[in-house]
TORZAKOL-970769 format. One record per residue (C-alpha): residue number from 1; residue in three letters; x, y, z. Coordinates in Angstrom, 1 decimal, decimal comma. Layout:
SITE_NUM_ALA_X_Y_Z
...
! end
This chain:
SITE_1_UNK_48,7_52,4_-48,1
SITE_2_UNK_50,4_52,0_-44,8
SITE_3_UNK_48,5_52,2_-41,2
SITE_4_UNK_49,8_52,7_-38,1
SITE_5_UNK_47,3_51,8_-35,1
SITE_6_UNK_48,5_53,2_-31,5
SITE_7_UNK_47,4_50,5_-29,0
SITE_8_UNK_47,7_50,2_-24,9
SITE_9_UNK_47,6_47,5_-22,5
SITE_10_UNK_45,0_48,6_-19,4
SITE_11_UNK_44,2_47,1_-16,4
SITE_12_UNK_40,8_44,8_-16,5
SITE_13_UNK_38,4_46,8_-14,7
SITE_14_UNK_37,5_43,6_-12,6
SITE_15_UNK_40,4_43,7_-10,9
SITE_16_UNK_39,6_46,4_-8,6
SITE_17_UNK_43,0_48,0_-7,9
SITE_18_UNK_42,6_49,6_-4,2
SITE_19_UNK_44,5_52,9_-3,6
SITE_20_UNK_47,9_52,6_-1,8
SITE_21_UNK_48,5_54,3_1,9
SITE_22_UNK_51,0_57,4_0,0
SITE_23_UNK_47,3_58,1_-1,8
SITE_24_UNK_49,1_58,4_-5,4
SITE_25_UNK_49,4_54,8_-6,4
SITE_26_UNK_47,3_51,8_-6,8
SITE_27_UNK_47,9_48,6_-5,0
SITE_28_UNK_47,4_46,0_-7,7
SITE_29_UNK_46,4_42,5_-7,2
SITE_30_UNK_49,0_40,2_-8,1
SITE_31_UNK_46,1_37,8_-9,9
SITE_32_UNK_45,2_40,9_-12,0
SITE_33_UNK_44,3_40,4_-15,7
SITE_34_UNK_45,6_43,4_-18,3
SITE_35_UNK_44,4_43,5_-21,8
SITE_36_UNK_44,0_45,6_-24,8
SITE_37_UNK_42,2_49,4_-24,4
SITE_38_UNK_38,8_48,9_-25,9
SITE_39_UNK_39,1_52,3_-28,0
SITE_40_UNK_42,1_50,9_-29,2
SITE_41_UNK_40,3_47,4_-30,0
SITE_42_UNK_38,2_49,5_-32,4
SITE_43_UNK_41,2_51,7_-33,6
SITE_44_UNK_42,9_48,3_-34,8
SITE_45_UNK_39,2_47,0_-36,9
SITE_46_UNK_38,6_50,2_-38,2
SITE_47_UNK_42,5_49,6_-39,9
SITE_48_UNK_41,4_46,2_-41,0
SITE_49_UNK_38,1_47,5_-42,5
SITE_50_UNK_40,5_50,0_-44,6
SITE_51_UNK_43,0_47,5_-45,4
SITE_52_UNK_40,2_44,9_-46,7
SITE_53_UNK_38,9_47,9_-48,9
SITE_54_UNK_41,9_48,7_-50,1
SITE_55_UNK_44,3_46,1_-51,0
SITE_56_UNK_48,0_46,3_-50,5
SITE_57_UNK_47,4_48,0_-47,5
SITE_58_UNK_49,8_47,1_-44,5
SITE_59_UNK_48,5_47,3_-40,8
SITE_60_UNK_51,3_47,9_-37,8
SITE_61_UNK_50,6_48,0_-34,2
SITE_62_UNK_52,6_49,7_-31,7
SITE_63_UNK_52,5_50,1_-28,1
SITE_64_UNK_54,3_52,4_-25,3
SITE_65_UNK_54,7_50,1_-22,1
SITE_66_UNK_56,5_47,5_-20,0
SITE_67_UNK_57,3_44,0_-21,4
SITE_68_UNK_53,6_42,6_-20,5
SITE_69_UNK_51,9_44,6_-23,6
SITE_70_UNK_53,4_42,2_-26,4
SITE_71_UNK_50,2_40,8_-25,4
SITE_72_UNK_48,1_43,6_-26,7
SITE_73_UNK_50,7_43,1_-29,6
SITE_74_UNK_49,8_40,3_-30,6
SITE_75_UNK_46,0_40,5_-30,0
SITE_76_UNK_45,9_43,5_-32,7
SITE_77_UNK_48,1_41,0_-34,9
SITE_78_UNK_45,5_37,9_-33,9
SITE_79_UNK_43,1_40,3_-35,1
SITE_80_UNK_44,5_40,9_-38,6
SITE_81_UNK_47,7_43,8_-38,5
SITE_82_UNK_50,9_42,6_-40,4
SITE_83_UNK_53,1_43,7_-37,6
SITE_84_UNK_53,5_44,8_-33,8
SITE_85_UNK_56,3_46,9_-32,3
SITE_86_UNK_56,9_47,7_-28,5
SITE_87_UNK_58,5_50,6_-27,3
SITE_88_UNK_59,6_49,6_-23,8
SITE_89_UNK_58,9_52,0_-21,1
SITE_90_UNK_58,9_50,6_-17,5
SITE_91_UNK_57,9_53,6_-15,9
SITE_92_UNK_54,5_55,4_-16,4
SITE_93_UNK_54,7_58,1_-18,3
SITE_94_UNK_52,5_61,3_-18,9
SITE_95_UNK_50,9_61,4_-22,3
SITE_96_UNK_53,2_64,2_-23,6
SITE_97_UNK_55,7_61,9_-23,3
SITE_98_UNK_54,1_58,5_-24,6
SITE_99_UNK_53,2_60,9_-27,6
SITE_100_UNK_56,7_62,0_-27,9
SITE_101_UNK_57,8_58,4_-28,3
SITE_102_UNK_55,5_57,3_-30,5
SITE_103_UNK_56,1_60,1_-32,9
SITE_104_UNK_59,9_59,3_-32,6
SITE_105_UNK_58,8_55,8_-33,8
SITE_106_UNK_56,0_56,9_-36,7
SITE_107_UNK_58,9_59,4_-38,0
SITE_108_UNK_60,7_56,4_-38,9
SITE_109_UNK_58,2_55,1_-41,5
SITE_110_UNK_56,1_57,3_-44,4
SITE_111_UNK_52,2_56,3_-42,5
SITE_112_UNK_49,3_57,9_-44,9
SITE_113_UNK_46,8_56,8_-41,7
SITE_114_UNK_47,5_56,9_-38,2
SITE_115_UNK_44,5_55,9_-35,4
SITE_116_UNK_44,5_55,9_-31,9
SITE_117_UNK_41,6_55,0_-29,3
SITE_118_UNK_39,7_57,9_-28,3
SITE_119_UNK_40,9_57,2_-24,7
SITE_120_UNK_42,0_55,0_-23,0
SITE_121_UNK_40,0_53,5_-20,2
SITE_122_UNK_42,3_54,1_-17,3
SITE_123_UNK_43,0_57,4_-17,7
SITE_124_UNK_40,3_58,7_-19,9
SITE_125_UNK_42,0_61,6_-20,8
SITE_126_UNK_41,9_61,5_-24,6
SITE_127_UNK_45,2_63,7_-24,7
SITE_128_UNK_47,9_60,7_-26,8
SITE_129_UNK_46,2_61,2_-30,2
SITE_130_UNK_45,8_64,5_-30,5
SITE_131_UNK_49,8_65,4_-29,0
SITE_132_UNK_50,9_63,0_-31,9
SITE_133_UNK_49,0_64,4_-34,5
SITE_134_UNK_50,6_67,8_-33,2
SITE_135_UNK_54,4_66,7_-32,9
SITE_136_UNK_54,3_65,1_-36,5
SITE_137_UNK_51,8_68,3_-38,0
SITE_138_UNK_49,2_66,2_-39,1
SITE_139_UNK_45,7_67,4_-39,6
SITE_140_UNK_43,4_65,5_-36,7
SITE_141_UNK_39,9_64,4_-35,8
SITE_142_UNK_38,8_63,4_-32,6
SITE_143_UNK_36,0_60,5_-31,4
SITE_144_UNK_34,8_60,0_-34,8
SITE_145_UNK_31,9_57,2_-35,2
SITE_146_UNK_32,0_57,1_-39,4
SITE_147_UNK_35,1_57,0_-41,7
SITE_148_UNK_35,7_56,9_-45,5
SITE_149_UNK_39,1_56,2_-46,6
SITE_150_UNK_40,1_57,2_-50,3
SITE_151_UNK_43,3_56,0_-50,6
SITE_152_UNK_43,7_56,4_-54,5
SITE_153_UNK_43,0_60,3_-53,7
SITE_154_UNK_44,6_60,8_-50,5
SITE_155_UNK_41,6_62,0_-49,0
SITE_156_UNK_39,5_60,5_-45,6
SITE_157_UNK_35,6_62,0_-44,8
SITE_158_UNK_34,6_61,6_-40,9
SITE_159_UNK_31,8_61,9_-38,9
SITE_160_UNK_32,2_63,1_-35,7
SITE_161_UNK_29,2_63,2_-32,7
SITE_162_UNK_28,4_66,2_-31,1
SITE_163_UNK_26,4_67,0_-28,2
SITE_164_UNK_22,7_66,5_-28,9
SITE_165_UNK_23,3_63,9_-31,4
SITE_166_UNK_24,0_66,0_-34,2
SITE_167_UNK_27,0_65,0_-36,7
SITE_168_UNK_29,9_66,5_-38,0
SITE_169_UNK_31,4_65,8_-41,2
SITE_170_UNK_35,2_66,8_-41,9
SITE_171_UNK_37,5_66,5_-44,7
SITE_172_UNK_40,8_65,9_-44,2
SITE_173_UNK_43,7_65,0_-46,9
SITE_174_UNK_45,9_61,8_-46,2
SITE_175_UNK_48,2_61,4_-43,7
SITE_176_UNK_46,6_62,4_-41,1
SITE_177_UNK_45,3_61,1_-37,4
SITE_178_UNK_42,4_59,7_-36,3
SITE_179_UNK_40,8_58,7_-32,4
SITE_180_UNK_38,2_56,4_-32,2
SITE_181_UNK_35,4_57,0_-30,8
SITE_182_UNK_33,0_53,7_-29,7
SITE_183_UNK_29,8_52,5_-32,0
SITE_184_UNK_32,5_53,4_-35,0
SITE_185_UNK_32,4_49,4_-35,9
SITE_186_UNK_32,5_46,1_-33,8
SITE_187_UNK_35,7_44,1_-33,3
SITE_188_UNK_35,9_40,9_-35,1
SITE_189_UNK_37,3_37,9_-32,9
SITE_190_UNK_41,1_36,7_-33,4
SITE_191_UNK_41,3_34,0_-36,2
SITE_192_UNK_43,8_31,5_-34,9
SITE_193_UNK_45,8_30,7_-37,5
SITE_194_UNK_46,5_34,6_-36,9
SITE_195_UNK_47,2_34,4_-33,1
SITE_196_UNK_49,1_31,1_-33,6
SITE_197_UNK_51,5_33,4_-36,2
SITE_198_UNK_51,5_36,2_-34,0
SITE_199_UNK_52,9_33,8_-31,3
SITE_200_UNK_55,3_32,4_-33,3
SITE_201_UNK_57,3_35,7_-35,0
SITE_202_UNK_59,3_37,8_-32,4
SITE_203_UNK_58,1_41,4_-31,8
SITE_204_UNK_60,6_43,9_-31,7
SITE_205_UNK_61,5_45,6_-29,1
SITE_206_UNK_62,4_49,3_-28,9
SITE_207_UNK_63,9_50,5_-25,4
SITE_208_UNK_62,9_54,4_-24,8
SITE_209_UNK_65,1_54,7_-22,1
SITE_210_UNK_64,0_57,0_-19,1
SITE_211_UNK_61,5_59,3_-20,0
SITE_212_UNK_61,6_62,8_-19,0
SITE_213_UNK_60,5_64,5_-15,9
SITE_214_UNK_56,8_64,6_-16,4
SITE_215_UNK_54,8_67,7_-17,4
SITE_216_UNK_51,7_66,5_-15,2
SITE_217_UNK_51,8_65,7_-11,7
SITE_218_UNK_49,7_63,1_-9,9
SITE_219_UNK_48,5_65,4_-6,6
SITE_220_UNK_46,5_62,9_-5,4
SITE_221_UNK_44,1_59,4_-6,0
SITE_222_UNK_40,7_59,7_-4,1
SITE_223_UNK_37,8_56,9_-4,0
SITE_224_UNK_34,2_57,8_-5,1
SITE_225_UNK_32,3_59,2_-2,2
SITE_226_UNK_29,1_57,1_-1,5
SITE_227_UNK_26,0_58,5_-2,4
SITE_228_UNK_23,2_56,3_-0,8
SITE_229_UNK_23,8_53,9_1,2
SITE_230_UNK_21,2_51,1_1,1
SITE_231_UNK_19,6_49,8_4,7
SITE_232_UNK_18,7_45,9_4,9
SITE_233_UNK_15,2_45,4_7,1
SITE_234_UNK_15,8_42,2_8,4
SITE_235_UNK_13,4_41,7_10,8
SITE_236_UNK_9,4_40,9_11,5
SITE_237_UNK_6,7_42,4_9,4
SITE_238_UNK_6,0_44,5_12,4
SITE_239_UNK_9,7_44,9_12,9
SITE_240_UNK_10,1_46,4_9,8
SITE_241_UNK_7,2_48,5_9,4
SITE_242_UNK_8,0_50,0_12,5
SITE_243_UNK_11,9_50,7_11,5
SITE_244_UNK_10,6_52,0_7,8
SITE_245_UNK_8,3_54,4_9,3
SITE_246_UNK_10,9_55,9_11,8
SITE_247_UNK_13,2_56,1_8,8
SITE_248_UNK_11,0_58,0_7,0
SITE_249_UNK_9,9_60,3_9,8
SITE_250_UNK_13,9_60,9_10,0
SITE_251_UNK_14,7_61,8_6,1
SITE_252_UNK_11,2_64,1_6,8
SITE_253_UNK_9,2_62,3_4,7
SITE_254_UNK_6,6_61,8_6,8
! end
């Protein structure tokens, strides 16, 4: 059985990017940290759960970005998948187009199982996984949180978790597409000897080219509006019992 897992390389959340002055782009610290989508994290175990069940089962990673994301390569490949590929793409690119490449790529090989992340945490959109599944005609479930694999029959059983907690339960014939959906498993920790292999074989990579003018168009980046605003009484006891009550009196709450 062979699996291909579709990873991405976000920005750590830490970094707090602020928005640039055109009100489109984010001004990046140049200290900023990237690493591996954590839908995606679960994506790559998930293949590693199926590959352990199932032996002779081959795990490849592949990513749509700039050079940085061999790093997200070769985490999935610290993790446990036989291979990495990067298909290099400088620019961003909307997720009709990412999902264009990496069809172009999974065309390439015969892939019984193909997951992707939910999401991805920057853009939480959701939109890669299903797109794919579309382009190559695979059948498709979304954000599932259980998965049976039956490779000997070509078959895979899901559960999928719907609004009020109640589960869904599809049946879908092999290949298809799967997005991850978190609580599905938890990520095991790189082994080294895998990450020291990973470091040491040379990940190919693919150049896209330019991709096409996009279908969706960034109008505009906005903060989060502050809801409450929190007011420090730094004063006396008398001070501040004064201030609290006038407060209060303001907000009529007195």
């Amino acid at each position: 059985m062979r699996i291909l897992v579709c990873v991405k390389q976000v920005l750590d959340p830490d970094a707090m990017p602020r928005l640039g002055a055109d009100g489109r782009s984010l001004r990046i610290p140049d200290e900023a940290i990237y690493r591996l989508n954590r839908y995606d994290e679960l994506a790559v175990e998930e293949a590693l759960l199926i590959k352990e069940a199932n032996p002779g089962t081959t795990v490849d990673a592949v990513s749509v970005g700039p050079a940085r994301a061999v790093d997200v390569l070769r985490r999935a490949m610290g993790m446990g998948a036989d291979r990495g590929f990067l298909l290099l793409a400088e620019s961003p690119a909307d997720p009709f187009a990412v999902a264009g490449r990496l069809a172009a790529f999974a065309k390439n090989d015969s892939y019984e199982l193909i997951l992707c992340g939910a999401v991805s945490e920057d853009e939480m959109q959701g939109v890669v996984g299903p797109v794919l599944a579309a382009v190559l005609s695979l059948p498709c479930a979304t954000a599932i949180v259980a998965a049976q694999i039956d490779a000997a029959n070509g078959a895979a059983e899901v559960e999928r978790e719907l609004e009020g907690g109640r589960r869904e339960r599809l049946a879908l014939p092999l290949p298809c597409l799967l997005t991850v959906q978190s609580g599905l498993n938890r990520p095991r920790y790189p082994a080294v000897s895998h990450l020291l292999r990973a470091h040491r074989v040379t990940i190919p990579v693919w150049d896209v080219g330019r991709f096409a003018a996009p279908r969706q168009i960034l109008a505009r980046l906005t903060e989060p509006q502050r809801q409450r605003a929190g007011v420090v009484l730094d004063g006396t006891r008398a001070e501040n019992a004064a201030r609290l009550l006038a407060l209060l009196q303001e907000k009529g709450l007195l």
